[in-house]
C-alpha positions as CSV (number, residue, x, y, z in Angstrom):
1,X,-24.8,5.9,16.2
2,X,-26.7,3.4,18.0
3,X,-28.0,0.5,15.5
4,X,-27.8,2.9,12.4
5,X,-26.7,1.4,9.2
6,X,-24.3,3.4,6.4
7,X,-23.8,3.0,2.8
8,X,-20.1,3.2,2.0
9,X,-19.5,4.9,-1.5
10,X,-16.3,6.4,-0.3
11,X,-13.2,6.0,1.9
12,X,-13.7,9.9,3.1
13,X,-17.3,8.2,4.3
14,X,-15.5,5.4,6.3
15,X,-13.3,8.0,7.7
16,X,-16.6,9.9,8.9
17,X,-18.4,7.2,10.4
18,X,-14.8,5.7,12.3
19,X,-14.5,9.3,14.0
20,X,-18.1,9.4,14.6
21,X,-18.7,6.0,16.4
22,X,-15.2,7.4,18.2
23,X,-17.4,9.9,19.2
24,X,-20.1,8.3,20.5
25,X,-17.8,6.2,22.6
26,X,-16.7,9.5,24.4
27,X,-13.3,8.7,23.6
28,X,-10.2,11.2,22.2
29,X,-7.9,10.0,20.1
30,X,-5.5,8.9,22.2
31,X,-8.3,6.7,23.8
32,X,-8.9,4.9,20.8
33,X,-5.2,4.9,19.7
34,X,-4.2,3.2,23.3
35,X,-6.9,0.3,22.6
36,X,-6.0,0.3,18.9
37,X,-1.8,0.0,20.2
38,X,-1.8,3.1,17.9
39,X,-0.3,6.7,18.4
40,X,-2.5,9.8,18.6
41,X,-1.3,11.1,15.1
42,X,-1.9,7.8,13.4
43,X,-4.9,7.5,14.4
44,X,-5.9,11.2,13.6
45,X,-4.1,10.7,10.1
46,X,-6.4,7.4,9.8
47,X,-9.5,9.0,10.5
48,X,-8.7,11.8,7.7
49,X,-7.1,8.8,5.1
50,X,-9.0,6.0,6.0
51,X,-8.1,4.2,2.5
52,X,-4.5,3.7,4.3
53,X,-6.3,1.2,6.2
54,X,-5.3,-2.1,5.8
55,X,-8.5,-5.2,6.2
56,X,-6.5,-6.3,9.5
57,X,-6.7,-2.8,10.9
58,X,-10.6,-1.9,9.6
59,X,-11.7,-5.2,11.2
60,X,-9.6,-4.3,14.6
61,X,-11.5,-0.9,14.7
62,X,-14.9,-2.1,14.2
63,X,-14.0,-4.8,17.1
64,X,-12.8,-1.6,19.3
65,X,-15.9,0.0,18.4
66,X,-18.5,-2.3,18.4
67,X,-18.9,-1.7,15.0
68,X,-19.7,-4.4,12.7
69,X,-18.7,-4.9,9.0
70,X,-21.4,-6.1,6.4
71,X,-20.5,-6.5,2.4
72,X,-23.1,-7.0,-0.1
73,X,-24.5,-6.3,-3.8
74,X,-25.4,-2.9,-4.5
75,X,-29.3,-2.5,-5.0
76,X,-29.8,-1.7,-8.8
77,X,-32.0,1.1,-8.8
78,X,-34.3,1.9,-12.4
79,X,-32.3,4.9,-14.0
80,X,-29.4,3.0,-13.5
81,X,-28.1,0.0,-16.3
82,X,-27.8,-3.5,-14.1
83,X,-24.8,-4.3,-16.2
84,X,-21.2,-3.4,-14.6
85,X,-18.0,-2.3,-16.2
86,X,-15.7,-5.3,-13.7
């Protein structure tokens, strides 16, 4: 996952790309739930319902694993109306 980029649509995607980068650390659950001060099963449940997250414990993952956080306006692509329905 080294300097790749992802488009969050969905929590199920954030849940994906957590378990991945866990991955590609080389670390089990348990190895990320000790950094995380976490149990094995929470972090397992987190990685299959990562909308449980809280912002405090997102932001404490991406530090554990070196992931980085990045928020910005969609791009409005031509089929698509620029107006939103906020």
């Amino acid at each position: 996952m080294q300097n790749q980029k992802h488009i969050l649509n969905t929590s199920g995607q954030l849940g994906q790309i957590l378990q991945a980068s866990r991955k590609a650390n080389k670390w089990s659950q348990a190895g990320l739930a000790k950094k995380l001060g976490l149990s094995q099963s929470r972090v397992s449940h987190l990685e299959l319902h990562p909308e449980e997250l809280s912002l405090a414990q997102l932001m404490n993952w991406c530090a554990v694993l070196g992931l980085e956080l990045s928020i910005g306006m969609r791009e409005v692509r031509s089929c698509q109306s620029s107006k939103t329905d906020w």
